[in-house]
C-alpha positions in Angstrom: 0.1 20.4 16.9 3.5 20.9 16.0 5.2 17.9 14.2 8.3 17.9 17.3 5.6 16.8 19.3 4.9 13.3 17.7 7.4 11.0 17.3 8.9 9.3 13.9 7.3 6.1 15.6 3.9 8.0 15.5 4.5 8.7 11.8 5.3 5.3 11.2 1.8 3.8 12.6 -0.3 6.4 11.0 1.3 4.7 7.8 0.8 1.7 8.6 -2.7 2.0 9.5 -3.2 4.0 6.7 -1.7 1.0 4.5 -4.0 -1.8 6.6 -6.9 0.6 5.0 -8.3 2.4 8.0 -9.3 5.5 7.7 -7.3 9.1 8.6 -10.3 9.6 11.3 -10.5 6.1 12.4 -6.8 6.6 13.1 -6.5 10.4 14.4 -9.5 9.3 17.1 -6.8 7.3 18.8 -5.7 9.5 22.2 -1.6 9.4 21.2 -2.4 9.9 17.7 -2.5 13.4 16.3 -5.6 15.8 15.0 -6.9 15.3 11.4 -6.2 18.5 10.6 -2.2 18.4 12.1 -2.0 15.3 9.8 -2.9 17.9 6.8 -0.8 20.4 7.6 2.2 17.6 7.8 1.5 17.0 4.9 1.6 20.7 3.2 4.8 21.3 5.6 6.6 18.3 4.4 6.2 17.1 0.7 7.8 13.7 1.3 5.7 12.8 4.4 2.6 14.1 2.1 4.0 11.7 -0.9 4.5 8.8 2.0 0.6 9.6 3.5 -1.2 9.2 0.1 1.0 6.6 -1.2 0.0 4.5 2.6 -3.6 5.5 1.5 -3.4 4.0 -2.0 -2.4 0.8 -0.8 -4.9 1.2 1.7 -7.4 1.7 -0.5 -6.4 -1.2 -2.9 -6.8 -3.7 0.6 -10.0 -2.6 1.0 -11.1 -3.2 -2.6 -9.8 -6.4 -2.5 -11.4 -7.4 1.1 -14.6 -5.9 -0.4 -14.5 -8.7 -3.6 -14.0 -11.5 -1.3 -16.6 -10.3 1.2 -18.6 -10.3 -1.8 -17.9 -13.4 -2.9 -18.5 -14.8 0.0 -21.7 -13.1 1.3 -24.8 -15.8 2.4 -27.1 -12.9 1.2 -26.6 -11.3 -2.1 -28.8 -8.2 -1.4 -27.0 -7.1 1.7 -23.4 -8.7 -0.4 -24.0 -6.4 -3.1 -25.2 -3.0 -1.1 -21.7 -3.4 0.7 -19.8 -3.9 -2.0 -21.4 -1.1 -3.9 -21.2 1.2 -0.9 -17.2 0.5 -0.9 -16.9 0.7 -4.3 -18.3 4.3 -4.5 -16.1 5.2 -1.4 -13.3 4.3 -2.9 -13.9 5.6 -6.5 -14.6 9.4 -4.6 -11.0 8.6 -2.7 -8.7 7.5 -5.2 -8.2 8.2 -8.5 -7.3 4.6 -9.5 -10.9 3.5 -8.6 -13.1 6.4 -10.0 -15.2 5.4 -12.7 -14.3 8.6 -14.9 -11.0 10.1 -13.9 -11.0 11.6 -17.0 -13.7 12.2 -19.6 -12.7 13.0 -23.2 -16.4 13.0 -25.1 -16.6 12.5 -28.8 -14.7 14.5 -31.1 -16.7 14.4 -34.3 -16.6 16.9 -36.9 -14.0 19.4 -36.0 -10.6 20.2 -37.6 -7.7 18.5 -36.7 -5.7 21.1 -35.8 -8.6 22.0 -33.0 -9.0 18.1 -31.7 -5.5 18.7 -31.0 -5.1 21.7 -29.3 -8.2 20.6 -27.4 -6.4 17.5 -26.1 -3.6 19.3 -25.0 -5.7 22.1 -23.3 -7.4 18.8 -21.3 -4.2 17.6 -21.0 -2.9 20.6 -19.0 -5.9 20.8 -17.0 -5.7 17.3 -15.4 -1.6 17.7 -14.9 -2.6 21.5 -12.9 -5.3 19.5 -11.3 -3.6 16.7 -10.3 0.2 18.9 -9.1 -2.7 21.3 -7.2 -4.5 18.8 -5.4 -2.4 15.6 -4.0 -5.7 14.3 -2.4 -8.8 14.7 -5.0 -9.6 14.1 -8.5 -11.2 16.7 -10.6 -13.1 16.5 -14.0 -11.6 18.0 -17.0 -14.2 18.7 -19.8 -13.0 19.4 -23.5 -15.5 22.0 -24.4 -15.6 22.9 -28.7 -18.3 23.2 -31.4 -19.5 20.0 -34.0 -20.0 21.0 -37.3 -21.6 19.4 -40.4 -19.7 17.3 -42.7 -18.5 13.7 -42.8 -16.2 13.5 -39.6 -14.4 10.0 -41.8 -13.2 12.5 -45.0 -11.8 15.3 -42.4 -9.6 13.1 -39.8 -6.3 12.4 -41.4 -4.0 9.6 -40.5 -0.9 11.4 -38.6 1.6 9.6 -40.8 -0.1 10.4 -44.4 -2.8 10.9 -46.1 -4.9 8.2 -44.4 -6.1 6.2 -47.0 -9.0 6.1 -48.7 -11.6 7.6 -46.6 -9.3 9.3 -44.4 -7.0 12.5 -44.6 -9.2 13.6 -47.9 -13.0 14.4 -48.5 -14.9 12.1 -50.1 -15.2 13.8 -53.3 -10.6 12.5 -53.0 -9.6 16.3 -53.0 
């Protein structure tokens, strides 16, 4: 449905519904309340509603992580305390980037020349900036892919400033 047909005051109470931590079907199964999907394409129409949805969500989310500690905390039963708190935890960590577990993964970087480590970094970096300017609503993993090779990682990594130091910046052998 077209955005005319809702009212700012419509707007306003999906945000704040959004913000007490209900959920976008929760709210779009109320009868005055628009369609999921009319919600979405709000959002792609206008990028300051969009901005205003996710940032309602965030907080949202953040409620319901801090309801979930105190139910928690204050659950008679641990076993069906922690299955809840578990269950909200991994809803919230697929929702929002501040509560995944891994938002980004950088594995080791061991053996490999500077020069490489660095552009990899920035290709990782580019990656999760694309990822997150292309996709307002999910995260995505960015994987820094290279090769290991033999040698004492300690002798080839150089301190940025100078030479490192004694172990660092120069092989072993001081060359």
């Amino acid at each position: 449905m077209p955005r005319e047909q809702y009212t700012d005051a419509h707007v306003e109470r999906l945000l704040e519904q959004l913000a007490e931590g209900k959920s976008l079907i929760t709210i779009c199964a109320q009868d005055d309340m628009p369609s999921r999907s009319t919600v979405y394409n709000w959002m792609l129409e206008d990028s300051e509603l969009g901005w205003r949805v996710l940032e309602a969500r965030e907080v949202g989310f953040h409620l319901r992580a801090e309801m979930a500690v105190a139910a928690a905390k204050n659950a008679k039963d641990p076993l069906p305390g922690r299955l809840a708190f578990d269950s909200e935890k991994w809803y919230l960590g697929k929702l929002s980037k501040a509560f995944a577990e891994k938002p980004v993964s950088i594995g080791p970087v061991v053996n490999v020349d500077v020069g490489e480590a660095f552009d990899a970094v920035a290709k990782a970096l580019e990656k999760a900036a694309a990822a997150i300017a292309g996709s307002g609503t999910s995260t995505k993993p960015v994987v820094i892919e290279g090769e290991t090779r033999p040698g004492n990682a300690s002798g080839r990594l150089a301190d940025m400033a100078g030479d490192g130091g004694k172990g660092l910046g120069k092989d072993p052998d001081g060359s």
